[in-house]
C-alpha positions in Angstrom: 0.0 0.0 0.0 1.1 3.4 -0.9 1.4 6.1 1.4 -0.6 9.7 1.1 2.8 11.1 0.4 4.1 9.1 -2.0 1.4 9.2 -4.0 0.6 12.9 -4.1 4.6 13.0 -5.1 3.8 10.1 -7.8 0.5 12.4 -9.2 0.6 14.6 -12.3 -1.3 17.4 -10.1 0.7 20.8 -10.0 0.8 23.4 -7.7 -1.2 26.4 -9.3 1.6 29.6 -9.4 1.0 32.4 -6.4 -1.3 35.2 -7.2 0.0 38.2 -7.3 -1.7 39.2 -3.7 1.3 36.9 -2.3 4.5 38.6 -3.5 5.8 40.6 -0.8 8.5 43.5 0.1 11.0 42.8 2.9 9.9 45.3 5.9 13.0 43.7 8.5 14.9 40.6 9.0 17.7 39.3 10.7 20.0 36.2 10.3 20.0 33.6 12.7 23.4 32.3 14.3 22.5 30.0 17.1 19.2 27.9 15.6 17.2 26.1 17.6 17.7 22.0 18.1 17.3 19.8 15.1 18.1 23.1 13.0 21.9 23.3 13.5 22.6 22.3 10.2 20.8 25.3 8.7 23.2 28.3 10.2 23.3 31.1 8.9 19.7 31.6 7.6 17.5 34.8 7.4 14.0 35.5 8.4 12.5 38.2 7.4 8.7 40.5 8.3 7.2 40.5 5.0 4.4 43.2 4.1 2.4 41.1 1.5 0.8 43.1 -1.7 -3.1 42.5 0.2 -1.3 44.7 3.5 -1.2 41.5 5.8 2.4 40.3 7.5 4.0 37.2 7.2 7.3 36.0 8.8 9.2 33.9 6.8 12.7 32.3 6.3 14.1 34.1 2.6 16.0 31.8 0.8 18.3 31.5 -2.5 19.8 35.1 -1.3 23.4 35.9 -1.1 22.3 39.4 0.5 18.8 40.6 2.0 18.1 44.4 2.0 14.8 46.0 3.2 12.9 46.9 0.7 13.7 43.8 -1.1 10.6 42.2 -3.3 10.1 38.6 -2.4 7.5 36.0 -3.9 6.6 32.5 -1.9 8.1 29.1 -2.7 8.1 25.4 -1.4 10.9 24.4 0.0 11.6 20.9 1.6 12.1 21.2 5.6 12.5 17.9 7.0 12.8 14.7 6.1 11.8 11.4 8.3 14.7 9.1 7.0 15.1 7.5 3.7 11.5 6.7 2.5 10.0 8.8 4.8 7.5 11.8 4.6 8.8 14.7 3.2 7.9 17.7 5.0 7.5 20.8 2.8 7.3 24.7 3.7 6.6 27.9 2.7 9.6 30.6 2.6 10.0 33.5 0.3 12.5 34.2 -2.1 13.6 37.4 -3.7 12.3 37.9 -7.3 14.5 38.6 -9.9 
């Protein structure tokens, strides 16, 4: 028997792209050092207080950056955050990235 997982992975359904109410600008951030337990592995990573195009907040990790500036436009993306060993579930996320 397949797990739920697996076969959402193993479907041809896609996820639709964000509307435009999603993409964001970077109000503040900082970088994060000393992460908390099972997050080690991550250091240095930024999170950031992004003001979304509808005027709610989100805070988010930004990721695929070099350099994070307020001011900065950002758009949301999946990104894998854990993984329960080999053939495990795949945990996935929401973060922002900055658009190009």
């Amino acid at each position: 028997m397949e797990s739920s997982p697996l076969s959402w992975r193993l479907s041809k359904e896609r996820i639709k792209p964000a509307s435009s109410e999603i993409k964001g600008v970077i109000e503040s951030f900082t970088v994060v050092y000393n992460a908390p337990k099972g997050y080690e592995n991550h250091v240095p990573y930024t999170i950031a207080l992004v003001r979304l195009a509808n005027g709610e907040r989100a805070t988010s990790q930004i990721v695929d950056a070099d350099r994070v500036e307020v001011g900065m436009k950002v758009e949301p993306c999946l990104r894998k955050v854990y993984v329960n060993g080999d053939k495990g579930l795949i945990e996935y996320g929401v973060k922002f990235r900055l658009i190009k």
